[in-house]
C-alpha angles and dihedrals in degrees: 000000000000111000098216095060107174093258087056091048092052088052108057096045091052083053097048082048100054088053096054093049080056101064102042088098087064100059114096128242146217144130088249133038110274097218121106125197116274093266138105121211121210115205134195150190117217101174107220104358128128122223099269087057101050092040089058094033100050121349095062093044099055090036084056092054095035090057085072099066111105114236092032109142106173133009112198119181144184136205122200136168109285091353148037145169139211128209123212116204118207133191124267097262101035118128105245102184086054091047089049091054091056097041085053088050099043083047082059102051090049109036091085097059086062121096118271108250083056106114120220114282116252126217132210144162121254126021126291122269126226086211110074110244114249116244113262096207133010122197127186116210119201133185135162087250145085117313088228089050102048097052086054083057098044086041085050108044109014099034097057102049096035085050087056096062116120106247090023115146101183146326130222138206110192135157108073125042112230118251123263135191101243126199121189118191135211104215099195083054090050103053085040088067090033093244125148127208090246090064101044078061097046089051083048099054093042091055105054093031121105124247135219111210090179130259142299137201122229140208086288106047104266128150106214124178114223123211135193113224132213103175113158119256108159141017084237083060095063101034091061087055111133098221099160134006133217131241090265096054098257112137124234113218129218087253088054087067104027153009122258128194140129111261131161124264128255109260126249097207150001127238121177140153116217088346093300122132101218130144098263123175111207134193131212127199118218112239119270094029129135094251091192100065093028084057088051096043093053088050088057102043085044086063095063107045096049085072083058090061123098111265099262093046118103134179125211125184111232099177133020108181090190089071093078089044092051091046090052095044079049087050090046095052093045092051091046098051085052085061098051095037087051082049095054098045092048095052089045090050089046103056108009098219129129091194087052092044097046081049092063098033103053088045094056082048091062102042092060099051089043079055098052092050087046083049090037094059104038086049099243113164134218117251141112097298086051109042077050084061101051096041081056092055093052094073096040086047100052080044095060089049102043082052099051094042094048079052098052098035083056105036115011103235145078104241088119074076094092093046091048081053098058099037081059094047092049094045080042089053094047089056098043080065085079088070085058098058129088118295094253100051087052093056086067098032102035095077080041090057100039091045091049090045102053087044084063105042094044074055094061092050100045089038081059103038111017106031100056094037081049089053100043087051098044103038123073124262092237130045126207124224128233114243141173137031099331083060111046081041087060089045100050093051089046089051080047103054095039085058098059106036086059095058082048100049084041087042091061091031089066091058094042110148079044089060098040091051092053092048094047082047090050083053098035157203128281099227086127096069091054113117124240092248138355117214106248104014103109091178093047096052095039094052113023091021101043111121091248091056089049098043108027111020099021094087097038089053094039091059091033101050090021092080111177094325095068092068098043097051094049103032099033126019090041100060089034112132139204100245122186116208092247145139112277105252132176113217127210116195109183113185132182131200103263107276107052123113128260085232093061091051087045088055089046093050096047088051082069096044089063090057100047088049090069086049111105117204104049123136090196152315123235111195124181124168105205099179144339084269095040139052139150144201125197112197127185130170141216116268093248091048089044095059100041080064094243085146082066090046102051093044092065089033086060099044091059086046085056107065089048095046102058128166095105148040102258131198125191112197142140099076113046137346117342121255131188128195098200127094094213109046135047107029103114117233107243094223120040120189119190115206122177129186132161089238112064098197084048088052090054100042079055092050096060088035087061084034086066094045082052097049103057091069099082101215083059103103128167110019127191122193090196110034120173112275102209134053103255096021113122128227099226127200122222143178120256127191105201106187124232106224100205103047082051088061090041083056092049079234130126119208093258095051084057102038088048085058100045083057100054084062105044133084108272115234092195134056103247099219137348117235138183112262121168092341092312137109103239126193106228116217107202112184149162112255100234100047097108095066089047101136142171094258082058096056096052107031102021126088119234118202123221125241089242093059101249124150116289121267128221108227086188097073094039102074146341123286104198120161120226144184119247140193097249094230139010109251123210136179125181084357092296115118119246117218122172125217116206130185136155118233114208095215138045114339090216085065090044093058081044095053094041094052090050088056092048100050091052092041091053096049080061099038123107118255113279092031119116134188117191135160112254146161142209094252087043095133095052085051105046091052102042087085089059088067092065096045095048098059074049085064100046082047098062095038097056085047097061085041094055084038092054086050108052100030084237140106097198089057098047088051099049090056086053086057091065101058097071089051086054092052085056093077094047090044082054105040083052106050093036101059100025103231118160130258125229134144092304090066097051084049085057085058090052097045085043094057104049102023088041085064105060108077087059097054088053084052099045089047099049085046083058093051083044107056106071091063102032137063100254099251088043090057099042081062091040095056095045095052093050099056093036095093087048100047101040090051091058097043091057099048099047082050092051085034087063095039093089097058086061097068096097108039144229095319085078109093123227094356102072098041094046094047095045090045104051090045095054095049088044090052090049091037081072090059088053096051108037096032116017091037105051083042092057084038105053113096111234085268130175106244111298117198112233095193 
């Protein structure tokens, strides 16, 4: 007796099931695939210092020690002002816990070595992002207090836990800036009693210093040290401290030379929702985490703290990020129980059977739950790629078994098996192309692909062992016959069709190579991609490029010989984008010359959020002033006004408030094209040249060496020798003092004398010393009193008095102020430094590229070794890997050819189901250019699922006509075989088509989803015309008439 009777066989699947239904709690969630690439970015903070600083002060040195890790395969690296980062790329498989412990260890032994003022690096997962990520959660604290007092209560006891969480970024405590002991100094008053800044300090610091008199022993023996101490109690304190005396002996007290008091700093930044200053703690997720239970863990964490607060305090959540993402993964589930719940009433209406119905339903039961054990254990993740996946699978799911129950319901056994087998591996072979694809695009597709994978593999195993034991238990055990007129009627037109379709399929199989040239027409051919002339082909250039081809015959042959691929190309691919499934949000970059204050951005970004204040419609404003030369604005909306378009209405309304506003350099992104206001900032160069070098003087000497070649060619107009190298990033103009040399002799003077008085009158960015106040350590501000109003006009016309007490010195004479444009950061990549050479060329840009080549090419034949000159642009990266995507669908091609190949022993056959993939991207191609819709990474999914899915109904038919042929004349059994499958194939066609409707119901402003489901319906639609008219047409052998009859 066999052992896996069909009972058993039920039972342990229902078992497995049950534990994989178990475990689907356990998966994680969230709207976007949680992986990163396999890289860590260390960031740090350098106050006051300009790229080139921090470049030789920091970034050199840790590049230096990072070079050292094993696995490392690219170190790129950025220098800003007062801050950079460097990011470190691993291999695939490298272990990058285990890399992040000894970068953190290599961070400790040279952290020491860095200048002081240096903060401590950073580390975190993923690569750093020109766009400023969006709060995950926002929380108000109030309390009846102080402002100032009640953000040193949420930093004590909120700041530290919340920072501990596993996956946090960041956290934030905004709203109040902290006290500080401020002096300022009169400088006329200090060089009357001959006193310098450095020993008001040093006064300071004795003062409230502790001091050890020695020790002492008591009654017991013990030897006790005593101390003296000076802590601060008090301002009058410190204004009745002696820090100079007079000839006479008088002494001249702190209050005599400046003015104490305890002020609050200035702040370092600005962080406000919808324009209020409010304490507000807020909390940032690193990249790549799962926001959903991150957002779930800091609740709960936030629960508890808030019973460590005092009694008045309360804490109110403002923003949670996580609440769109719960509202699309709702939307996703919806529309995915609509699918399944369409696929099961049309199988039901079909054939009427509950038998045949349970069949299919509690096999696509299992195979979920199979699917969620498979996804369980290789650690794949719900979210929008997945569920696509396993939308996806319903249909090619319900597809295996209709085709094995159609099988076994004809014929009684399972031989369909092998066929079932190759249409997987091919559909298997089109996913593993993902792996193919750039690094970034699999970060998206590769959960897609596995998902997808282990659903159809789980199919195969449930189409062998469940499906069959399903269909013996539940079918009778004998089966009536039908019998009578219905069904002779049913026969007869059967007999009839079949008649007629094959004179039709041996009509156009007698015209064959007539019928194969208008289908590749209706594809196309790519002439229109041909350029206008190719250096060195005389025949070329004198035919297609002749100037009666490109101007008389070019745009008659390009629609007639262009087919369905000429539009799509054009209208469509071409204008394709990369679109992420997240809230609409309008964002605001405000950017300064270096040099302005972070109050003046803050005035010119309130000046906006007055505006946005008489907007109705906003969900909300995020605003956070980074610096005098950055600032941001996040703004979302609320879903009526989303969909009125009123994104779309308060952009423009913005970009005519721009011009009026002024005061910075303003971009508008985020809906819609990007706009910048200022006339310095965003217009892209139309030629781009990239030079890198290892000396960075040397790389710019080479720049203006290749600027000149540029110049001499007259149509050649603004050129930059240090462009910006990255979209977004902002060209910023800045003040240099270059000394004259002789006129500092001349001056008896050296550079440090006259930049140390210059100090003693500007605005410190720094506190000068920290001292204990009240129990507190307190930062001291000690300032001229004019530094405020020091101005440009000052520095070069005023006279600044030395703390000596020598005569004052004129900066102005002793060297040139210019003000200059500069690239906003120093770029490097493998340790060579990266500069950027920009130009605008009035002509065709074709010619421009031409000319520029022919420059690079002559300026690298005389540059040094381990110098380099390409053409480049801002968007280079888009454009280098946009070539991979053909090649990978090469590559899913050829697979599902050897495959096929494998299969039927054959390489006609093979080649003839490969046929019938273009004509399947016809009906994508159409469904494209004809409506307009627009094209994202969805659409390039429905190739993928074209290519290997598409493939599927012709390798049944090809297998049945091999079963067929030894007892049936060839073009009998072509027929035959497709007769036979029809049903079959039209039935999961069908269903995979109605399977993909719901997620049509919002239309094409759903990413991903839209694109994916109109794509793939249009290919399957025209996948029926491949395999029931192109196929047997490719199929039938040159035969005389055969009567079908």
């Amino acid at each position: 007796m066999k052992f896996l009777t069909p009972f058993r066989t039920v039972i342990l699947f229902v078992a497995v099931s049950l534990l994989g239904l178990a475990l689907v709690p356990r998966l994680s969630i969230d709207l976007n695939p949680t992986h990163s690439l396999p890289s860590l970015t260390v960031r740090y903070a350098y106050p006051d210092a300009p790229p080139a600083v921090v470049e030789e002060a920091v970034t050199s040195v840790l590049e230096n020690a990072f070079s050292q890790l094993q696995g490392l395969k690219e170190i790129e690296s950025i220098s800003n002002y007062n801050q950079g980062h460097i990011t470190l790329s691993f291999g695939r498989h490298e272990d990058m816990d285990l890399k992040r412990f000894e970068l953190a260890a290599l961070l400790r032994q040279v952290y020491l070595t860095l200048p002081a003022t240096v903060n401590y690096p950073a580390i975190s997962p993923g690569q750093v992002s020109s766009v400023k990520a969006m709060p995950l959660l926002i929380y108000n604290v109030n309390a009846p207090l102080a402002a100032s007092h009640i953000q040193k209560v949420a930093a004590e006891v909120l700041q530290p836990r919340l920072s501990q969480l596993q996956g946090v970024e960041q956290v934030t405590v905004t709203g109040a800036e902290p006290l500080q002991l401020s002096i300022i100094f009169n400088q006329e008053r200090l060089i009357r009693y001959g006193l310098k800044r450095e020993e008001i300090l040093e006064r300071v610091g004795q003062e409230s210093q502790a001091v050890y008199l020695g020790s002492v022993t008591d009654a017991k023996g013990q030897r006790l040290s005593v101390m003296a101490s000076n802590a601060l109690e008090s301002i009058t304190q410190l204004k009745e401290l002696p820090v100079a005396y007079t000839a006479n002996g008088a002494a001249v007290l702190l209050r005599d030379v400046a003015t104490v008091g305890i002020e609050e700093q200035e702040p370092q930044r600005y962080f406000r929702v919808n324009g209020l200053n409010t304490v507000a703690v807020t909390v940032y997720a690193q990249p790549g985490q799962n926001n959903m239970q991150l957002a779930n863990d800091v609740e709960k964490e936030m629960t508890a703290l808030r019973q460590l607060l005092p009694a008045a305090f309360t804490v109110q959540q403002q923003y949670d990020d996580t609440a769109f993402l719960r509202q699309e993964l709702h939307k996703v589930y919806v529309r995915t129980g609509l699918s399944l719940l369409v696929l099961v009433l049309f199988v039901f209406l079909l054939h009427r059977d509950w038998r045949y119905l349970s069949v299919l339903f509690s096999g696509l039961v299992v195979n979920l739950c199979l699917g969620a054990l498979c996804a369980w254990s290789l650690g794949i993740g719900i979210h929008l790629y997945t569920l696509a996946g396993v939308t996806v699978s319903f249909g090619l799911v319900v597809d295996s078994a209709i085709i094995m129950l159609d099988h076994l319901h004809r014929r009684g056994n399972r031989k369909i098996f092998a066929a079932l087998v190759g249409a997987t591996l091919t559909s298997l072979c089109a996913l593993l192309v993902v792996y193919v694809l750039p690094e970034e695009q699999q970060l998206n597709l590769r959960e897609f692909a596995q998902i997808m994978m282990a659903m159809l593999a789980v199919s195969l195993v449930v189409a062998w062992f469940y499906t069959p034991a399903a269909y013996k238990l539940l079918s009778p055990k004998q089966q009536s016959k039908q019998k009578g007129r219905q069904q002779y009627r049913r026969l007869r037109n059967q007999v009839w069709l079949w008649q007629y379709y094959g004179s039709f399929i041996q009509f156009l199989a007698r015209y064959r190579i007539a019928f194969t040239t208008t289908v590749v027409l209706f594809f196309g051919l790519p002439v229109f991609m041909l350029p206008a002339s190719v250096e060195g082909w005389g025949w070329y250039n004198s035919t297609i490029g002749s100037e009666l081809y490109q101007q008389q015959v070019k745009h008659y042959a390009d629609v007639a010989l262009g087919g369905a691929l000429r539009p799509f190309v054009q209208e469509v691919y071409d204008k394709a984008s990369f679109r992420t499934p997240e809230k609409t949000v309008l964002h605001l970059h405000a950017t300064m010359p270096h040099g302005a204050t972070l109050t003046q951005m803050n005035e010119a970004v309130r000046t906006v959020e007055q505006y946005l204040a008489s907007v109705a419609g906003l969900e909300q404003y995020v605003t956070q002033v980074q610096s005098g030369q950055s600032a941001t604005l996040q703004i979302t909306f609320d879903p009526i006004s989303e969909r009125a378009g009123l994104p779309y209405t308060l952009r423009s309304q913005l970009i005519a408030q721009f011009m009026n506003w002024g005061g910075a350099n303003w971009q508008i992104y985020g809906v819609g094209r990007g706009f910048s206001s200022g006339a310095g900032g965003s217009s892209t160069p139309a030629l781009l040249a990239e030079l890198r070098g290892y000396n960075y003087s040397e790389l710019e000497r080479q720049a203006e060496q290749l600027a000149a070649k540029l110049a001499e060619n007259t149509r050649v107009r603004d050129i930059n020798t240090n462009a910006v190298a990255l979209w977004g990033e902002q060209a910023t103009e800045e003040y240099v003092f270059q000394f004259d040399n002789a006129q500092l002799n001349l001056a008896k003077l050296n550079s440090s004398e006259v930049t140390e008085a210059l100090r003693a009158h500007a605005k410190p960015m720094a506190p000068a010393m920290y001292l204990l106040y009240q129990n507190e350590l307190m930062p001291v501000s000690l300032r001229e009193q004019d530094a405020e109003q020091l101005s440009v006009y000052q520095l070069l016309h005023g006279s600044f008095r030395r703390e000596d007490g020598k005569p004052g010195m004129q900066i102005g004479t002793l060297g040139k102020l210019s003000f200059e444009k500069s690239a906003n950061a120093i770029h490097k990549k493998d340790r060579q430094y990266i500069r950027n050479l920009s130009f605008t060329y009035f002509g065709n840009y074709k010619y421009g590229a031409q000319f520029l080549d022919e420059v690079l090419a002559q300026a690298r034949q005389e540059m040094k070794p381990g110098y380099t000159a390409e053409a480049t642009s801002l968007f280079k990266n888009v454009n280098k890997e946009a070539g991979k995507q053909y090649g990978a669908l090469a590559v899913m091609v050829l697979g599902i050819f050897f495959v096929c190949a494998i299969l039927f022993e054959s390489l006609r056959q093979p080649f003839f189901i490969m046929l019938t993939v273009p004509v399947s991207f016809i009906g994508l191609f159409l469904v494209f250019s004809l409506f307009n819709f627009s094209f994202d990474q969805g659409g390039y999914a429905a190739f993928i699922l074209l290519g290997g899915v598409g493939v599927n109904a012709a390798i049944f038919i090809i297998n049945d006509l091999n079963n067929l042929k030894s007892t049936r004349s060839s073009s009998r059994a072509v027929l035959k075989a497709v007769t036979h499958k029809a049903l079959p194939v039209c039935l999961t066609v069908t269903s995979t088509v109605l399977g993909l409707v719901p997620f049509l119901i919002d239309g094409q402003q759903e990413v991903f989803w839209f694109s994916f489901a109109v794509g793939a319906i249009g290919g399957f639609l025209f996948s029926l015309i491949a395999v029931f008219v192109c196929l047997p047409v490719w199929l039938m052998p040159p035969e005389k008439q055969v009567n079908f009859a």
